[in-house]
C-alpha positions as CSV (number, residue, x, y, z in Angstrom):
1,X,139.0,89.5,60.4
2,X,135.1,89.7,60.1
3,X,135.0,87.0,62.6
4,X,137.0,88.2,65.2
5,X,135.1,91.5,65.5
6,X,131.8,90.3,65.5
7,X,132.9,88.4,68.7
8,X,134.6,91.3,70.4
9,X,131.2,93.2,69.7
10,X,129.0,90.5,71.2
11,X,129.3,90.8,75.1
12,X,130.4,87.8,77.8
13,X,127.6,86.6,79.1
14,X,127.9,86.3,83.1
15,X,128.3,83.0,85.0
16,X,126.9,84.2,87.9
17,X,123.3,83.0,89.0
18,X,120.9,86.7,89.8
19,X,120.5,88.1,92.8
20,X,117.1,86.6,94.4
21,X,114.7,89.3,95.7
22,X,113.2,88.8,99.4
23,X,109.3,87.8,99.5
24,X,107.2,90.5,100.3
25,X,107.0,91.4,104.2
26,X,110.3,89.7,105.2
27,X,113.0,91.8,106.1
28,X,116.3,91.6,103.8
29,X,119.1,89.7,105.0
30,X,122.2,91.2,106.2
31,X,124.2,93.2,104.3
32,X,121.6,93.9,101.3
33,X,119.6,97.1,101.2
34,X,116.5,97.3,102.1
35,X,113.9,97.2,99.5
36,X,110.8,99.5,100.6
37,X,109.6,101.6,97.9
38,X,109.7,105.2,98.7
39,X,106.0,105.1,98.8
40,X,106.0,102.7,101.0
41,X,108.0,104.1,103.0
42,X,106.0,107.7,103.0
43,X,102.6,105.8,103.6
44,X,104.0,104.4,107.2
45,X,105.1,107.9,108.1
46,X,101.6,109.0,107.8
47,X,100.3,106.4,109.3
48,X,102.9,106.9,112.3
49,X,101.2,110.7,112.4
50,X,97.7,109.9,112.3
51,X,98.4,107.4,115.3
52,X,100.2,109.6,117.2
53,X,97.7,112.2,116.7
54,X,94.7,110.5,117.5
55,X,95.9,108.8,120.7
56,X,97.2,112.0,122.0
57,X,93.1,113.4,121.2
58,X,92.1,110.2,122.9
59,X,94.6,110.6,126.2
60,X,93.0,115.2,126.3
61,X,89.6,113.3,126.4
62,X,90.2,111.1,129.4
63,X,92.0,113.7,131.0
64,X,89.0,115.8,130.9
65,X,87.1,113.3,133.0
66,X,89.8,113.6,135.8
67,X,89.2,116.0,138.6
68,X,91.5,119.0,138.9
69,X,91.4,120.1,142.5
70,X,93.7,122.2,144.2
71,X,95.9,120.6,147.5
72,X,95.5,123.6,150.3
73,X,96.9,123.4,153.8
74,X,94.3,122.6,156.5
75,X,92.3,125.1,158.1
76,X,92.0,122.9,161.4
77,X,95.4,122.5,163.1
78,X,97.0,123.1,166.8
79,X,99.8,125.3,167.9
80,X,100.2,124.4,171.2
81,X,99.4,125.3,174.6
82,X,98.5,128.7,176.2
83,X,101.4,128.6,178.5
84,X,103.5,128.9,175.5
85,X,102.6,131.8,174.0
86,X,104.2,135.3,176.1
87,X,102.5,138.4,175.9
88,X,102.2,140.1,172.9
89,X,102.0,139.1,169.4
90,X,103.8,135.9,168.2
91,X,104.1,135.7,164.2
92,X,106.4,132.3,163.9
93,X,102.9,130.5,162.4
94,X,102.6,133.7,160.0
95,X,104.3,131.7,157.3
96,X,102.7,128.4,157.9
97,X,99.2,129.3,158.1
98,X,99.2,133.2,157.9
99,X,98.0,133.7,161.5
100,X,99.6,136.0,164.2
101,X,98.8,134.3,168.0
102,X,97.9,137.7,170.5
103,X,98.0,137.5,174.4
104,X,97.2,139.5,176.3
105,X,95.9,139.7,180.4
106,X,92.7,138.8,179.7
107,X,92.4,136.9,176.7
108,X,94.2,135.1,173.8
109,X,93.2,135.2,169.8
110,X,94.3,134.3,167.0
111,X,94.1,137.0,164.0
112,X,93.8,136.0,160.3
113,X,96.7,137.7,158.9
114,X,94.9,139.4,155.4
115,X,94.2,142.8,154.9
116,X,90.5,143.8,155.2
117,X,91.2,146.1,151.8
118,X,92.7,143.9,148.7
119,X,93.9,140.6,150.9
120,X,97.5,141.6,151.3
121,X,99.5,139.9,154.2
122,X,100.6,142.6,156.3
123,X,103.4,142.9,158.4
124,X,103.8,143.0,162.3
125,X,106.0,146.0,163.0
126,X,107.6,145.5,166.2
127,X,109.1,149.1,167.0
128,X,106.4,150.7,166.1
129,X,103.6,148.3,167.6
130,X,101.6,147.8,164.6
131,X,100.2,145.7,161.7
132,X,101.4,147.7,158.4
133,X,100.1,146.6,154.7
134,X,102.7,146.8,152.0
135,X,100.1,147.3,149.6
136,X,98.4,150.1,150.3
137,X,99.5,151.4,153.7
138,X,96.9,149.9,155.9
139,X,97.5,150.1,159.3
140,X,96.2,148.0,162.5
141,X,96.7,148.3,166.3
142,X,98.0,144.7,168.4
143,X,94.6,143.7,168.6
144,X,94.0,144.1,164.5
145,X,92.0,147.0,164.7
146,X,92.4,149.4,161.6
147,X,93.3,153.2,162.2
148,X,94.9,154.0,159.4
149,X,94.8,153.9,155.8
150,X,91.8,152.6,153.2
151,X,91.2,148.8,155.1
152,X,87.3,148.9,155.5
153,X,87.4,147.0,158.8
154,X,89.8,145.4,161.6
155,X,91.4,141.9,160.8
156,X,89.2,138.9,160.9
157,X,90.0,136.7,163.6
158,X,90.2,132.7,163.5
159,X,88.2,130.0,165.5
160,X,90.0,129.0,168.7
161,X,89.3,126.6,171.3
162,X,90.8,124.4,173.9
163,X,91.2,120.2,173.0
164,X,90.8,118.1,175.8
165,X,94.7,117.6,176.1
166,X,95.0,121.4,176.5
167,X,96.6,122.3,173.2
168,X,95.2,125.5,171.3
169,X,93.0,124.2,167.9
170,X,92.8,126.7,165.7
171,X,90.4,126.7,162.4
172,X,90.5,129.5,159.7
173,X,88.2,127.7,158.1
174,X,85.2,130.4,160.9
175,X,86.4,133.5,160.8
176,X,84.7,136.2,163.5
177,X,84.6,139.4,161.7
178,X,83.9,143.3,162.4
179,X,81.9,144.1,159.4
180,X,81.5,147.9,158.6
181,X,78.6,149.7,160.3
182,X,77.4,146.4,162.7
183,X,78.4,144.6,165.9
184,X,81.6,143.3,165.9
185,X,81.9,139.3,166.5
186,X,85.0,139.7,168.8
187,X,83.2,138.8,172.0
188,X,81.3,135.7,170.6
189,X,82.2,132.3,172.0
190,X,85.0,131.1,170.4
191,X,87.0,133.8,169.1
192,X,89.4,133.8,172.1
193,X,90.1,131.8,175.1
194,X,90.3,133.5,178.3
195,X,93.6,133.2,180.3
């Protein structure tokens, strides 16, 4: 009976030939796990990070070689011809390129719609036959000039003239101003056309 225990205690040994590991830096084949070390595994994570970080460093410092400018409308443009412009004030380029277009029997101009106090656009009040400020309550007659409220000085007016296919160029770009205490620049050549 000594014999026949002593074999039951000694295992089976197994047939089957061991499982072949895959050379280092080939992938495993389909099916087995994959054998990266966990240290491995954390040491390409970094390495993913420090990449990342540096090119994203590398793509601020070009950046900063590139020129920001800002895209504004032009200050040169035409609005057509004098015939089609009424007497009065017309504000459909007011949103465009914040200009009110006045005629009247003498003359037409073109008034630079910003407030003389803080640079608010004001408003053209039909009723009441005025330019009012939201801001602060400016107020200006037809013609831009200021009579009430704390604007310093009239509206600036905008560079017009006549191209040679009749249309109305206008360029905020030279404004004619009134500046407090000297001569206004209303009559120089340039800030109207006569009709």
């Amino acid at each position: 009976m000594s014999e026949q225990t002593g074999q039951a205690a000694t295992k089976p040994q197994s047939t089957a030939p061991p499982a072949s590991r895959p050379a280092p830096g080939k992938q495993a084949a389909a099916g087995q796990p994959d054998e990266l070390g966990p240290g491995r595994r954390r040491r390409r994570i970094v390495w993913a990070c420090v990449t990342a970080y540096l090119v994203t460093n590398f793509l601020m410092f070009l950046r900063f070689f590139l020129p920001r400018t800002l895209f504004e409308p032009k200050t040169q443009f035409t609005i057509g011809r004098i015939s089609d412009f009424p007497f009065g004030v017309d504000t459909k380029f007011q949103k465009d390129f914040r200009i009110w277009v006045v005629r009247n029997a003498e003359r037409l101009f073109v008034i630079y719609a910003r407030c003389t106090h803080l640079g608010c656009t004001p408003d053209w009040k039909e009723g009441e036959v005025k330019f009012k400020c939201p801001c602060h309550g400016s107020g200006f007659d037809s013609e831009g000039i200021n009579f009430e409220g704390p604007a310093p000085r009239p509206l600036d007016r905008a560079h017009v003239e006549l191209s040679a296919e009749g249309e109305i160029v206008v360029d905020t770009g030279k404004l004619y101003a009134w500046p407090k205490g000297l001569p206004s620049q209303f009559n120089e050549p340039g800030s109207y056309i006569s009709v």
